[in-house]
C-alpha angles and dihedrals in degrees: 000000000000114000096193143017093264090050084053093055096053097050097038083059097043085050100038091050102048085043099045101049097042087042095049091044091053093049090053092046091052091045106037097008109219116318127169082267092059097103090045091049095057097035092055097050094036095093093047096055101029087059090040089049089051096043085057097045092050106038114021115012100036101047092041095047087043090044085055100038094052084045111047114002117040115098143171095268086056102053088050083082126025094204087068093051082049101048100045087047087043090054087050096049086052098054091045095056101035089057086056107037087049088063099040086055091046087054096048104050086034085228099159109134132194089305121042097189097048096038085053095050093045089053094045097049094049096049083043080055101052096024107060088044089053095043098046101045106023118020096030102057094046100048081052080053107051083039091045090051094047084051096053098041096049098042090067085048092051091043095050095043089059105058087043090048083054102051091051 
């Protein structure tokens, strides 16, 4: 897990942008299936939602799915391993962001049928099914790993700079 600010910004864009371009490339497949402007589509509509996504994860869904798990749903079976502190934050999250960036995705391509509130529930059933498997076995996982390695990379160099700072 991030330790500071700079270490969350990191993974939130690691994570966003994984999320955001398979994400966006899976809506356009479903609505326009994959024609020779498929590239172009996701691409052009990649920087919106990437800087809305992180916008949501930094300011409204991770605080407020943080804010409920340290409150009311950590426990002691659960600190006994951090990767299951990790993996319930990480469904939340996915939830969270999955019910607004539905809807963000809804506004942008104006895609509200004859029914709002069905065409948003189809749309956001089908982003929670790809999305918490994407998020759980691939980009997850990846986005631990490049945090793990900066972590690693930058504690010896903590730790080094210390006893140098003292003998001088």
């Amino acid at each position: 897990m991030p330790k500071n600010f700079k270490e969350e910004l990191l993974f939130t864009a690691v994570m966003a942008g994984l999320m955001v371009l398979v994400m966006a490339g899976y809506n356009i497949a479903l609505t326009d299936g994959f024609s020779h402007h498929f590239i172009r589509e996701v691409l052009m509509g990649y920087p919106l939602a990437l800087v809305v996504a992180a916008i949501c994860d930094l300011g409204i869904i991770g605080p407020t799915v943080k804010g409920i798990f340290f409150k009311f749903i950590l426990n002691d079976y659960m600190k006994k391993k951090q990767i299951r502190i990790a993996l319930t934050i990480s469904c939340m999250m996915v939830v969270g962001m999955v019910t607004l960036m539905s809807l963000f995705g809804m506004i942008v391509t104006q895609n509200f049928g004859g029914n709002f509130f069905l065409t948003y529930l189809h749309t956001w059933i089908f982003n929670l099914f790809m999305a918490l498997p994407l998020q759980l076995i691939v980009v997850g996982p990846i986005a631990r790993a490049v945090l793990g390695a900066v972590q690693k990379r930058t504690a010896p160099a903590t730790e080094n700079l210390e006893p140098e700072s003292a003998e001088d």
